[in-house]
C-alpha positions as CSV (number, residue, x, y, z in Angstrom):
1,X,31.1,1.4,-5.8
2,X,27.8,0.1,-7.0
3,X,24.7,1.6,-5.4
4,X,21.5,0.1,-5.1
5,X,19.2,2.8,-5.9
6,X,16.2,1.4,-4.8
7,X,17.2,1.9,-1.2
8,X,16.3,5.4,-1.2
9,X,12.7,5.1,-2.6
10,X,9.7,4.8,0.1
11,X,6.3,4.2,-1.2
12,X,3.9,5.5,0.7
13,X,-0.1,4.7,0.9
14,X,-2.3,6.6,3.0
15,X,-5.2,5.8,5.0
16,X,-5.8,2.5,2.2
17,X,-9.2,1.0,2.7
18,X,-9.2,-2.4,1.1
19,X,-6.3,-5.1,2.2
20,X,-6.1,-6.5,-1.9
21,X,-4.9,-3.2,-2.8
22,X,-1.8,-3.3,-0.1
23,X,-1.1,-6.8,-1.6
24,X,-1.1,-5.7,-5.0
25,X,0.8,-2.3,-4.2
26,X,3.2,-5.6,-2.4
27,X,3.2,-7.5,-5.2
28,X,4.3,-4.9,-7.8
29,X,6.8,-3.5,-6.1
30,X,8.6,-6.6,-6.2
31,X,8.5,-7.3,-9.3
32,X,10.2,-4.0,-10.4
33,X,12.6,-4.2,-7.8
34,X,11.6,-2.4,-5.3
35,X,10.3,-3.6,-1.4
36,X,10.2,-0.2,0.9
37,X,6.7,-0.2,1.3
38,X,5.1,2.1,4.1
39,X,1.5,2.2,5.4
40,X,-0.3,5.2,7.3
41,X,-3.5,5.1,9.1
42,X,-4.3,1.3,6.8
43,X,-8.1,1.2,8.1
44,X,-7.3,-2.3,8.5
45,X,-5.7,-2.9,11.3
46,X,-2.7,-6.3,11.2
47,X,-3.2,-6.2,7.1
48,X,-0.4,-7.7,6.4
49,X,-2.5,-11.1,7.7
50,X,-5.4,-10.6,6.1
51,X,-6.3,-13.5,3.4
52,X,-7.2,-10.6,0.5
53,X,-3.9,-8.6,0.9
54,X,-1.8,-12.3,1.1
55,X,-3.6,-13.7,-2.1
56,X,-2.9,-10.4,-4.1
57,X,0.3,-10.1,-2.9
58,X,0.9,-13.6,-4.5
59,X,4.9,-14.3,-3.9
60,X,5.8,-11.2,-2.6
61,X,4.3,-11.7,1.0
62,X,8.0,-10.8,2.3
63,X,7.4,-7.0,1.1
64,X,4.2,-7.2,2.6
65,X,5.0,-8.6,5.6
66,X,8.1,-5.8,6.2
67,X,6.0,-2.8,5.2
68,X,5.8,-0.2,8.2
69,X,2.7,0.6,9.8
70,X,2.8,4.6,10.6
71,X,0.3,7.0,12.6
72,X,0.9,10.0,10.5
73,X,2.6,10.6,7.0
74,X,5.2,13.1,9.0
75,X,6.5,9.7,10.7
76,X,6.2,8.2,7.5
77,X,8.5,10.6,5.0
78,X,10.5,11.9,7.9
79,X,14.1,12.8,6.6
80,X,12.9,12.4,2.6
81,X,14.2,15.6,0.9
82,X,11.8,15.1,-2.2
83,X,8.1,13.8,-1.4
84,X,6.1,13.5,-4.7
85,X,2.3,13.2,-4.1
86,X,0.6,11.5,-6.6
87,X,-2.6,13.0,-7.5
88,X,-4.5,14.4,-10.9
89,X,-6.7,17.0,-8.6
90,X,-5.9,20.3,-9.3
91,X,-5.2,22.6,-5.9
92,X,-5.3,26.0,-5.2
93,X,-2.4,26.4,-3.0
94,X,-0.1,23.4,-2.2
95,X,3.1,22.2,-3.7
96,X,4.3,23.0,-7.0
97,X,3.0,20.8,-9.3
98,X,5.3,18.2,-11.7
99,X,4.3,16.2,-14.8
100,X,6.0,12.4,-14.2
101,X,8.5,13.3,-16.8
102,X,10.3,16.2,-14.9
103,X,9.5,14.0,-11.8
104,X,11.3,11.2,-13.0
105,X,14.3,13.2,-13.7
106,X,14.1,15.1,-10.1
107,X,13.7,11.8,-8.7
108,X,17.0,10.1,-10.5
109,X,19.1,13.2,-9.3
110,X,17.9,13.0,-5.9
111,X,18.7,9.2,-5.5
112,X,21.7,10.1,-7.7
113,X,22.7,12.1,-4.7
114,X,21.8,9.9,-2.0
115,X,18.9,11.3,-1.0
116,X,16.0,9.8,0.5
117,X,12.7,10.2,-1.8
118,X,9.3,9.4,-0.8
119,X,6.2,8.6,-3.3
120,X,2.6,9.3,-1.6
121,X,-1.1,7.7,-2.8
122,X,-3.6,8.5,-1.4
123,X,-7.0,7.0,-0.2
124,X,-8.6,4.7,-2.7
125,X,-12.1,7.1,-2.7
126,X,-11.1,10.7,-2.6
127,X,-6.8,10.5,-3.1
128,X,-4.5,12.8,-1.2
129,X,-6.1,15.5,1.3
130,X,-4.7,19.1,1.4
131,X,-3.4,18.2,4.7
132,X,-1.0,15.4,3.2
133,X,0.3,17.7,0.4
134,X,1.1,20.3,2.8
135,X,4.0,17.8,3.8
136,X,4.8,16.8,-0.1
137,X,7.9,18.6,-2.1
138,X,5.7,18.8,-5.0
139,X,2.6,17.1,-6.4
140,X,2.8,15.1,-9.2
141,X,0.5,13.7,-11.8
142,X,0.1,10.9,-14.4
143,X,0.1,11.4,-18.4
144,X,-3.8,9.8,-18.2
145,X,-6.8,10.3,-20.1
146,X,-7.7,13.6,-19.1
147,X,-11.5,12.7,-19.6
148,X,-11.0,9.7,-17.2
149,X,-7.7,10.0,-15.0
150,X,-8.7,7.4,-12.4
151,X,-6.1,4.8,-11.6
152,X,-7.2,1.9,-9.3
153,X,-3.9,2.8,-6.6
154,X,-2.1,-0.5,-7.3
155,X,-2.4,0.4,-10.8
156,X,-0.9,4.0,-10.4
157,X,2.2,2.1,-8.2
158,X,2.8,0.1,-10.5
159,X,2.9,2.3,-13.3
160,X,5.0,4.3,-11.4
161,X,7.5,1.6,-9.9
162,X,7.5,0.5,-13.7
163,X,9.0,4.0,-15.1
164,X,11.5,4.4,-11.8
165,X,12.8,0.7,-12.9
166,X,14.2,2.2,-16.3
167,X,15.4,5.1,-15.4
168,X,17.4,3.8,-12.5
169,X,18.4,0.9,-15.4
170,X,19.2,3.3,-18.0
171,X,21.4,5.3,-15.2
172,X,23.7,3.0,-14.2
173,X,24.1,1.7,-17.8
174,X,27.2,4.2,-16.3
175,X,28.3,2.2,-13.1
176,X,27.7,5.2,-9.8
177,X,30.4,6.0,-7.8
178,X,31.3,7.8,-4.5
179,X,32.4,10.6,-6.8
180,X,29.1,11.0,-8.6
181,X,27.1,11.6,-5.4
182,X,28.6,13.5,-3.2
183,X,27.9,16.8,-4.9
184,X,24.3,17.2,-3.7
185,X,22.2,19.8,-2.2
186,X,20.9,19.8,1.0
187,X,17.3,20.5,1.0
188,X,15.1,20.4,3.8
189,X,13.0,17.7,4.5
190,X,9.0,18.9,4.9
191,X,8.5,18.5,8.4
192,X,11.1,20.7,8.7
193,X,9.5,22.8,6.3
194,X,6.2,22.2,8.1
195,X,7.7,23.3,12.0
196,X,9.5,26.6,10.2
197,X,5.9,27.2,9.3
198,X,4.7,26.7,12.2
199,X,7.1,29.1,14.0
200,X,6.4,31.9,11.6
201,X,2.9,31.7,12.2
202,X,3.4,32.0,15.7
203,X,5.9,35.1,15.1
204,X,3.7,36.3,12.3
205,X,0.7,36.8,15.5
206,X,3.1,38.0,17.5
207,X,3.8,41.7,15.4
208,X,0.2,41.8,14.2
209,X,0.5,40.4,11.0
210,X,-1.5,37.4,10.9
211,X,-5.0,37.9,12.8
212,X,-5.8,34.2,14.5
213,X,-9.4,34.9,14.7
214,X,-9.8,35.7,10.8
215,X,-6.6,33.9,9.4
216,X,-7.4,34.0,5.8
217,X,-5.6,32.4,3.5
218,X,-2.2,33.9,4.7
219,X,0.0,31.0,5.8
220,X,-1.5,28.6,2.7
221,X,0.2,31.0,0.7
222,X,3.3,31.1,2.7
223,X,2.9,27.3,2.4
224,X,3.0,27.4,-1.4
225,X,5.5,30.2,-1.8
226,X,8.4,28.0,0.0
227,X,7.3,25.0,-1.6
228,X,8.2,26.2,-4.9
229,X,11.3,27.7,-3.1
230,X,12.7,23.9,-2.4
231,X,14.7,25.3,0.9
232,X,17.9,24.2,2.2
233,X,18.5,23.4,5.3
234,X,20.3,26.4,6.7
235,X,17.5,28.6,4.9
236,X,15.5,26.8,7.2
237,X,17.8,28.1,10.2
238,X,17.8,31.7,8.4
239,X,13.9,31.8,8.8
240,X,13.7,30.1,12.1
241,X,15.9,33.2,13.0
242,X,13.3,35.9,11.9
243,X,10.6,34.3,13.3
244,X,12.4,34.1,16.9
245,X,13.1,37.7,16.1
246,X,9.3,38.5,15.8
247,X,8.4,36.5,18.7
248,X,11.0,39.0,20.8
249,X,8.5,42.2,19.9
250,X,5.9,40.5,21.3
């Protein structure tokens, strides 16, 4: 059977400030194919009406009009098992990082695979907060100018959208079947990731480990550590487990 990739690709924009840049971000999207276009926190509330974001978007006011409105970016890449955050900031803890040429190829063999794969932007002004990479797979930046990396958002979606076009193009230059997909693994999605977290935290108080009142930097670097493990799903059960066995000593 023939599958259309480009179901399993959300674009995500976070907390966007200026209405023309949701209607471009509209606009090139469906001209490479693509039209799963998710907003969270837009400071501008009904955007999808406003005269900037409907000129910009041009002919591709259906995308616009269909994009989903979220109140957090968990609602937003809830059940993805790959969430790419685009940014060129370099982090101290956070997910592992990926140049857009290994992220291209993670990407095909997720959607290869049938699984759902979310790309985050950030604000226009200061990009992607720690918070929001805390709930990406892996952050992921662009081959730019490493003097001046600064991509106007719609112009880092598109350049993205762009690449993701030929690679799903080259990939089914060998038509997909049920066969080809049904061998992949089952990673955990990072809210999961995010509430196993939480749980060890609470069992890491529990037996004295992790002081609450001077946390340091203990669970960021618990954070990081299974970020770059990419869990499964029943790893997630396995650690649950030893964090309800912690909270028993308590």
């Amino acid at each position: 059977m023939n599958i259309d990739q480009s179901q399993f690709l959300r674009w995500v924009l976070v907390e966007t400030s200026h209405p023309g840049n949701v209607g471009s971000a509209a606009r090139a999207l469906k001209t490479m194919g693509f039209h799963d276009l998710r907003l969270v926190n837009p400071k501008t509330l009904d955007i999808s009406t406003q005269a900037e974001a409907i000129a910009l978007a041009s002919g591709a006011v259906d995308v616009l009009e269909t994009a989903t409105v979220s109140g957090s970016l968990e609602d937003a890449v809830q059940n993805c098992s790959l969430v790419l955050g685009l940014t060129s900031r370099d982090r101290e803890f956070g997910p592992p990082a990926l140049d857009w040429e290994s992220a291209r190829a993670l990407i095909s063999e997720t959607v290869a695979n049938q699984g759902q794969v979310a790309m985050v932007f950030g604000t226009e002004r200061t990009g992607l907060e720690n918070e929001h990479l805390a709930l990406c797979t892996h952050r992921v930046w662009l081959n730019a100018n490493p003097d001046y990396p600064s991509l106007n958002l719609a112009q880092a979606l598109m350049v993205c959208a762009y690449a993701l076009r030929e690679t799903f193009e080259n990939r089914t230059q060998t038509t997909l079947t049920s066969a080809d997909i049904n061998d992949g693994v089952d990673f955990a999605d990072p809210i999961a990731v995010a509430a196993m977290l939480e749980h060890w935290r609470e069992g890491l108080e529990a037996i004295g480990y992790l002081d609450p009142a001077h946390p340091k930097k203990l669970m960021p670097r618990f954070q990081a550590l299974f970020a770059r493990s990419r869990l499964r799903k029943e790893e997630i059960d396995l650690l649950r487990g030893i964090a309800k066995q912690m909270l028993l000593r308590k």
